[in-house]
C-alpha positions as CSV (number, residue, x, y, z in Angstrom):
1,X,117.7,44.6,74.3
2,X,114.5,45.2,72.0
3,X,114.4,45.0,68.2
4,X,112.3,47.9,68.3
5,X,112.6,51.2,69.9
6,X,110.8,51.7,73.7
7,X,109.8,54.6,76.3
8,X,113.9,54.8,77.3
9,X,115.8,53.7,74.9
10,X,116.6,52.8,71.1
11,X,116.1,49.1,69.6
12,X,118.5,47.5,68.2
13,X,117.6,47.4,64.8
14,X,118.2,51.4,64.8
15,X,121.3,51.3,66.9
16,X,122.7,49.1,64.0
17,X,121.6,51.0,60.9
18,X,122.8,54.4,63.1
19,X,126.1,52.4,63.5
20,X,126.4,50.7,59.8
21,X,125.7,53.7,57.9
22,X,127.7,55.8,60.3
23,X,131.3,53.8,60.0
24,X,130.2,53.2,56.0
25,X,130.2,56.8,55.4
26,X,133.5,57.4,57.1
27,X,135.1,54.6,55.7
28,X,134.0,55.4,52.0
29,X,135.3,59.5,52.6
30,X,138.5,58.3,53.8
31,X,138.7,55.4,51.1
32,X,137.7,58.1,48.3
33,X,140.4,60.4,49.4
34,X,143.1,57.3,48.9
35,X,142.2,56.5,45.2
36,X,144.5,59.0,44.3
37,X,146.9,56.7,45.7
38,X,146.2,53.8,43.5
39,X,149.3,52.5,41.1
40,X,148.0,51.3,38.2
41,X,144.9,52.5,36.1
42,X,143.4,49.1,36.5
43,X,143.7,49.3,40.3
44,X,142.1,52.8,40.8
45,X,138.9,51.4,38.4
46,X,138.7,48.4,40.8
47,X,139.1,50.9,43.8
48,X,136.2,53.1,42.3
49,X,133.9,50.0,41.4
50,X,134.3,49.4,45.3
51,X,133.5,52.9,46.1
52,X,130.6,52.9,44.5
53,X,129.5,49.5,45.9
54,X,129.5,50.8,49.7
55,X,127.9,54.0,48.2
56,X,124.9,52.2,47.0
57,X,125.2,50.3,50.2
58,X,124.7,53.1,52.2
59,X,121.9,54.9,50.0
60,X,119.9,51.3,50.3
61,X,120.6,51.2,54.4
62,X,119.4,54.9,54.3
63,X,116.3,54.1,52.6
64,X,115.7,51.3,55.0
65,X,116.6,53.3,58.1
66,X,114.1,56.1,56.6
67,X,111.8,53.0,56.6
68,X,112.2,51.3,59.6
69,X,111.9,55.0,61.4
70,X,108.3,55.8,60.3
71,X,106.9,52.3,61.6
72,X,108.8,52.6,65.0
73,X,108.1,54.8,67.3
74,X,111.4,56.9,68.9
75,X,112.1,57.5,72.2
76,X,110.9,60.9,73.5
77,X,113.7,63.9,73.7
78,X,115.6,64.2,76.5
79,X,114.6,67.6,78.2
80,X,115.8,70.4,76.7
81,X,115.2,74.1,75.9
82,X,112.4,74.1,72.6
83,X,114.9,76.1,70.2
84,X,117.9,73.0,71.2
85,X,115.2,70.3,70.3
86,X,114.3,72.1,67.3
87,X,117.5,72.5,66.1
88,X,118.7,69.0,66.5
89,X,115.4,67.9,64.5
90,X,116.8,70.3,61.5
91,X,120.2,69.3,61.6
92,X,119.0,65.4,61.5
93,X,117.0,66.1,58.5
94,X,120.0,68.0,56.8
95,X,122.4,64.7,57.1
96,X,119.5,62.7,55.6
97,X,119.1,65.1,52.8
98,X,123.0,66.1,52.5
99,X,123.5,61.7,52.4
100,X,120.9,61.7,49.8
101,X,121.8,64.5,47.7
102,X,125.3,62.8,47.3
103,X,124.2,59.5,47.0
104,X,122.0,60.6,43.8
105,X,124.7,63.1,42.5
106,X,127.3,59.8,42.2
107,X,124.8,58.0,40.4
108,X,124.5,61.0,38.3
109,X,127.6,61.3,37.5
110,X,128.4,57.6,36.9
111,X,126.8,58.0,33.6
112,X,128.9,60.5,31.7
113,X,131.6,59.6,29.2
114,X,134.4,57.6,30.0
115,X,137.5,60.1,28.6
116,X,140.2,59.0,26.3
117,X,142.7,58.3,28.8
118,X,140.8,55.6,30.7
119,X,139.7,53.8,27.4
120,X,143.3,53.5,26.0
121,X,144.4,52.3,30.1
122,X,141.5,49.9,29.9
123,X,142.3,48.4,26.7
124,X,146.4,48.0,27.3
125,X,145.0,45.5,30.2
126,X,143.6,43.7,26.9
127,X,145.1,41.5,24.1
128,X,147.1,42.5,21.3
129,X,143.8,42.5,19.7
130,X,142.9,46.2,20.8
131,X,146.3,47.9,19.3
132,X,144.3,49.0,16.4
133,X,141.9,50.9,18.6
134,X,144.4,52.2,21.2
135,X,146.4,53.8,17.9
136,X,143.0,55.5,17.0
137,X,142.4,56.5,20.3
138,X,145.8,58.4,21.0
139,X,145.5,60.0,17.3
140,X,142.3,61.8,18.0
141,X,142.8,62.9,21.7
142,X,146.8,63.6,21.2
């Protein structure tokens, strides 16, 4: 098997970014939904740092996939009726935008304020040292 994409068939360098990208989504929608199953504060911040990790993952193997696909020539359309060929053309560029549209939403949203209730979690993990600002914490979001 090729690297690149021929007349019949696609290279392998797409079959494994189609593949990748394809378990990574699924993996991180099913891994998102089970957060809410995390214990402990701590653990559901670790869970969501690793959720985010394979969501930039997949946004960078998009990017290269969106790459690697306008150097390399695809494999002509099986034959089919125009308006079947035409819509399978749309609906591929709806999952790229729908993949990127999320991606850049979640890095969005990573940058608004952390609330009161995962500051005082985060700083019980810490040393006695943080009692003082736990106490003013609860007293102005009790």
């Amino acid at each position: 098997m090729s690297l690149r994409n021929n007349e019949r068939q696609w290279g392998a360098v797409g079959k494994f970014f189609h593949w990748v990208i394809a378990l990574a989504i699924i993996g991180n929608g099913v891994f998102g939904l089970m957060m809410d199953l995390a214990g402990s504060p701590m653990r559901k911040i670790n869970w969501l740092a690793l959720h985010k990790s394979i969501g930039l993952t997949v946004l960078a193997l998009i990017l290269l996939r969106i790459v690697w696909r306008a150097f390399d020539r695809r494999p002509p359309d099986e034959p089919m009726p125009r308006w079947q060929a035409l819509a399978a053309h749309a609906m591929h560029a709806v999952l790229y935008v729908v993949i990127l549209a999320i991606s850049r939403r979640q890095t969005r949203r990573r940058r608004h304020r952390m609330s009161a209730s995962t500051a005082i979690s985060i700083l019980r993990v810490g040393s006695r040292e943080f009692e003082p600002a736990v106490k003013r914490l609860k007293s102005r979001h009790a």
